[in-house]
N, C-alpha and C positions, 0 to 999 in steps of 0.2 A: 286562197289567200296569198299564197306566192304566183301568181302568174293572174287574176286580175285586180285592180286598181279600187277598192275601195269608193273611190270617187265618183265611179261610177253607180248609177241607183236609177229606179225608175222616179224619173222626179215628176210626169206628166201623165200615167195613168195611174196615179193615186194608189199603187199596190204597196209602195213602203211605208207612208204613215197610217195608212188605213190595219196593216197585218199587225200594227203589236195591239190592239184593240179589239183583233178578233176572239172569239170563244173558242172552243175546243182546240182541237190541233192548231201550234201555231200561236195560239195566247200568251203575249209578252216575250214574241218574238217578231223579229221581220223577215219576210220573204224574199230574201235578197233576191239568187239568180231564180229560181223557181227554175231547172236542169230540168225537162218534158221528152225528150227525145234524142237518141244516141245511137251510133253507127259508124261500124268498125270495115273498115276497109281493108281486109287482110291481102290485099297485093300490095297496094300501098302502105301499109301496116302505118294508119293513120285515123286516128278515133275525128266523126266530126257529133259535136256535143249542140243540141239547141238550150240558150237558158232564155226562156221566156220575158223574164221582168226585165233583163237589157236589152231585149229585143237584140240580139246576137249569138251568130253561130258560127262553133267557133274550129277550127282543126287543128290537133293534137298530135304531133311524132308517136308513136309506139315504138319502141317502151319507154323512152325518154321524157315525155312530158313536155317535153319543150311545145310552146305555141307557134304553127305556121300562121296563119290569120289570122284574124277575127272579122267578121263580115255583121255590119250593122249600121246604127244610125249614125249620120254625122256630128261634126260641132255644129253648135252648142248643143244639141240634146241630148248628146251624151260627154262629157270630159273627155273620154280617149279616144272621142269621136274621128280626131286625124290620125289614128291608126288602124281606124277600120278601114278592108278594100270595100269595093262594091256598092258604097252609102249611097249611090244613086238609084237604089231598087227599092228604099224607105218600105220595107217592110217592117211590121212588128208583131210583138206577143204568138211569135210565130211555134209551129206545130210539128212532127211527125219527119225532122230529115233525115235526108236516105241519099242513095249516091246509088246512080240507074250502070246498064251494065256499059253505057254509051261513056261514062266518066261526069255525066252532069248532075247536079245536086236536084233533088227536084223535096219541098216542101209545102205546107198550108202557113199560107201567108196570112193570120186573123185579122189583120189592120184597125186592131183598138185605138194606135196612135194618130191616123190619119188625120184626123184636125190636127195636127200642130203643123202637117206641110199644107193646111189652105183647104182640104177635099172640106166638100158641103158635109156628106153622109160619111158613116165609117162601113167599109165596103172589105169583105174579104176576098182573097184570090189563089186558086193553086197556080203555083209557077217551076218553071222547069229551066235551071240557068246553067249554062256552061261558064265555069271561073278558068280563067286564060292566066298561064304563066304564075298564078299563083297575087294574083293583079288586079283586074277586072273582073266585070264580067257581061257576058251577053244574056241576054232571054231571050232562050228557046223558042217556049212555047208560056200562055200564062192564058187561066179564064177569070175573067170578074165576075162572081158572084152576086145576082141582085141584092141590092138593099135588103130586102125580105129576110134576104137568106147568110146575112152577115153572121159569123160566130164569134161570140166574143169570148169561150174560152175555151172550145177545143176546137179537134177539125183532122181531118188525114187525107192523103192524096195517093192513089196509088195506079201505075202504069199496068195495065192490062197486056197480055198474050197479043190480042186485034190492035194493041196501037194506041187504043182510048186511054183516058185516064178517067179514075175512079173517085168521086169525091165525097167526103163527110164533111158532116157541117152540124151545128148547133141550131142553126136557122130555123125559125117556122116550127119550132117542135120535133126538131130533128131530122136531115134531108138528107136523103143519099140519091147520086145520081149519074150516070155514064154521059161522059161527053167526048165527042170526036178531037181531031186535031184542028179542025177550022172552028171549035165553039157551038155548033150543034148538039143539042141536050137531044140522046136516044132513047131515055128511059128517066120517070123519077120517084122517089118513095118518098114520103113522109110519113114516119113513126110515129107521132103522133105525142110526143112525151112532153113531159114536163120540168122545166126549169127551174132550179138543179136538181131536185131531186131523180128526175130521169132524163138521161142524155148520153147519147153517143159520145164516147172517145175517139174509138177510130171505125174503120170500117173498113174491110178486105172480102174479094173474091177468090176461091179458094175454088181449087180441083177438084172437081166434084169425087166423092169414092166409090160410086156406083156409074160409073162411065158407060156402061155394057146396059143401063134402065133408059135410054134417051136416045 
């Protein structure tokens, strides 16, 4: 409440007047930022926060609180849209960020907004962006997700030992899958679940503990 703007709301994927009408958790209230995902850079002693419903993320001084950025959508779609950096990545209801050990931010970009910039389909994408001087920023690296495989509410990305990156999706009943640096899919799973009641949040490869069986 003291460092963002009220004004800001999600006006375009229907999460603000749709949450005070829901049941259980949340009934007769609104879902303002919906906070998904957080990450403390202790060299930089700098928290970067995703809140989903603004579609921005945002970085934080430790311990001070002071705000260095906020990285999101432009105006009009959002009010304090000319003080976000980086609006030209139109990401949204984005997932899972992290700060790699190269200094780039790499997230799951769910792109529920995507109609409001013109796209046919809403398409999700992992992306991996170096932010410059605190300013811009460039993409890396970024894969498009088939249509198929769009999440519209979770999703995780994560950069592997070999270089790939790791991705979770909502898609299809649930898809996890390894993809190289040129976009080539090397392997892929689908879980098979059920929406919502069964779904992936995130998904990670993990060191195996029995290294000495393989």
């Amino acid at each position: 409440f003291d460092h963002f703007s009220m004004n800001d709301y999600d006006i375009y994927g229907g999460t603000w007047w749709t949450s005070s009408g829901l049941g259980g958790v949340g009934a007769g209230s609104h879902d303002w930022t919906h906070s998904n995902a957080f990450f403390f850079d202790e060299y930089e002693s700098a928290i970067y926060i995703s809140s989903r419903h603004l579609s921005r993320i945002t970085k934080i001084d430790y311990p001070s609180g002071d705000i260095i950025w906020m990285m999101g959508l432009p105006s009009p779609f959002m009010y304090s849209g000319d003080e976000h950096i980086c609006s030209d990545l139109e990401f949204s209801f984005q997932h899972n960020i992290q700060k790699l050990d190269n200094g780039n931010l790499l997230f799951f970009d769910n792109g529920n907004l995507d109609y409001i910039f013109g796209y046919d389909n809403v398409t999700s994408r992992a992306i991996e962006v170096e932010v410059v001087d605190d300013s811009y920023c460039n993409i890396v690296w970024e894969y498009i997700l088939p249509t198929e495989l769009a999440s519209y509410g979770m999703g995780s990305v994560q950069v592997l030992e070999n270089g790939n990156y790791f991705i979770n999706s909502t898609g299809d009943g649930g898809t996890i899958l390894e993809v190289d640096h040129e976009g080539e899919i090397l392997w892929k799973l689908n879980l098979g679940l059920t929406w919502p009641s069964g779904s992936g949040y995130r998904a990670y490869r993990i060191p195996s503990i029995h290294p000495g069986s393989f």
